[in-house]
C-alpha positions as CSV (number, residue, x, y, z in Angstrom):
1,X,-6.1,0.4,-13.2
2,X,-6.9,-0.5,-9.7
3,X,-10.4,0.3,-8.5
4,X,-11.1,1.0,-4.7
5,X,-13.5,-0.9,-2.6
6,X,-15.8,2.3,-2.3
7,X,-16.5,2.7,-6.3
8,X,-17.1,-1.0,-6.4
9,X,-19.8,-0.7,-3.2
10,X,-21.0,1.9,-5.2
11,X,-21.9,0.4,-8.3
12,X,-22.8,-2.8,-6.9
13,X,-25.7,-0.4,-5.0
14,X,-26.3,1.0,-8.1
15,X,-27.0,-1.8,-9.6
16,X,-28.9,-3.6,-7.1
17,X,-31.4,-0.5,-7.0
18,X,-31.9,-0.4,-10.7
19,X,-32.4,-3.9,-10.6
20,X,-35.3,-3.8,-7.6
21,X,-36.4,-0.8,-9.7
22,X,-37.0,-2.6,-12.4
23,X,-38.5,-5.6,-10.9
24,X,-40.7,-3.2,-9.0
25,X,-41.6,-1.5,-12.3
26,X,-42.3,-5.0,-14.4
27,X,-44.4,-5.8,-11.4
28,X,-46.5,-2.7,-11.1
29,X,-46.7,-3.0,-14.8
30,X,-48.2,-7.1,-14.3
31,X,-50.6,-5.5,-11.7
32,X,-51.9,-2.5,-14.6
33,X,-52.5,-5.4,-17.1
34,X,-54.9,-7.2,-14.6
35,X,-56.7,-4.4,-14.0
36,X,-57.2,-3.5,-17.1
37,X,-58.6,-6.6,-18.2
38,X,-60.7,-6.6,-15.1
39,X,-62.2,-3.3,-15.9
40,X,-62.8,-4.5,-19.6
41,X,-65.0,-7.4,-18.2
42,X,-66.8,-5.2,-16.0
43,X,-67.7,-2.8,-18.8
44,X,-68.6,-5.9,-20.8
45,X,-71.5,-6.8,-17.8
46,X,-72.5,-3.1,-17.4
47,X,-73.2,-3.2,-21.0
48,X,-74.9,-6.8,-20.8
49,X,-77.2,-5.4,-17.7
50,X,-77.5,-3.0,-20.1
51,X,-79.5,-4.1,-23.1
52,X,-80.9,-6.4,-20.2
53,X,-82.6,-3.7,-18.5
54,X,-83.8,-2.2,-21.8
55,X,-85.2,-5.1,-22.7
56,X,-86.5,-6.4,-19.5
57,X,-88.2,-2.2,-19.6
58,X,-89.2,-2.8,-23.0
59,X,-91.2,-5.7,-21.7
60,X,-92.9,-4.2,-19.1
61,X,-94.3,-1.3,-21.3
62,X,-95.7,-3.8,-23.6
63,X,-97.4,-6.0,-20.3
64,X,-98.9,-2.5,-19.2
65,X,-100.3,-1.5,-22.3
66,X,-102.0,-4.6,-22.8
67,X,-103.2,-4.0,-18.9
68,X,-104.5,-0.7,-19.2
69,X,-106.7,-2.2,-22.7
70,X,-107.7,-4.6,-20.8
71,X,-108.7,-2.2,-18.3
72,X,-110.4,0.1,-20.8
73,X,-112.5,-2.7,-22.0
74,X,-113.1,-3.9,-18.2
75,X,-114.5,-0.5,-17.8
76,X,-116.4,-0.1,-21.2
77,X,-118.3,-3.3,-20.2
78,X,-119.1,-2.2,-16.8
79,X,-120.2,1.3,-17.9
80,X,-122.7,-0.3,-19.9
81,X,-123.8,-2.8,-16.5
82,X,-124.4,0.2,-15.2
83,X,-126.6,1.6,-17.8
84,X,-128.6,-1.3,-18.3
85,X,-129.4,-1.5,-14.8
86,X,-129.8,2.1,-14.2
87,X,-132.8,1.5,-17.2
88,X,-134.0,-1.6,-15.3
89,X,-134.9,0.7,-12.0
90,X,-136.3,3.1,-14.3
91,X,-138.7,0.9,-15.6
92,X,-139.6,-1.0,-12.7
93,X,-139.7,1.7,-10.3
94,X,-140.9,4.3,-12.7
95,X,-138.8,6.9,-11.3
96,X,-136.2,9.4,-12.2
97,X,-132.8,9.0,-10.7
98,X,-131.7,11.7,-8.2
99,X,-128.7,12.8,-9.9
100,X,-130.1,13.6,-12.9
């Protein structure tokens, strides 16, 4: 059996696309790996930031209660400044404060 020139072009073509096919494809498929394992560490730090955040939020709640006590207390002590020495220009005046 004698095979002409063109058929042997022909496969030879053949098989030099499906070989740069399948390089292309095994190379495409190299590239989806990558990603892949990029995009698993990035979901890794989101989740890290994460809980960071919470806690970091967490904290900050707790400082602010602790301010606004501390606040509360600040204000309790001055309220009664105030009352003492709205009684100490009562007595020395002898007077009755306008607002009232």
């Amino acid at each position: 059996m004698i095979v002409s020139a063109e058929i042997i072009t022909m496969l030879g073509g053949f098989a030099t696309l499906l070989a740069s096919g399948g390089t292309f494809a095994m190379f495409m498929f190299r590239l989806f790996v990558r990603l892949e394992a990029r995009v698993d560490v990035l979901a890794g730090e989101v989740t890290n930031l994460r809980g960071d955040m919470t806690r970091e939020v967490a904290e900050l709640r707790g400082d602010m209660t602790r301010e606004i006590a501390q606040m509360r207390g600040d204000l309790a002590g001055l309220s009664r400044e105030v009352s003492e020495l709205r009684g100490e220009f009562r007595g020395r005046f002898d007077t009755q404060p306008a607002a009232e």
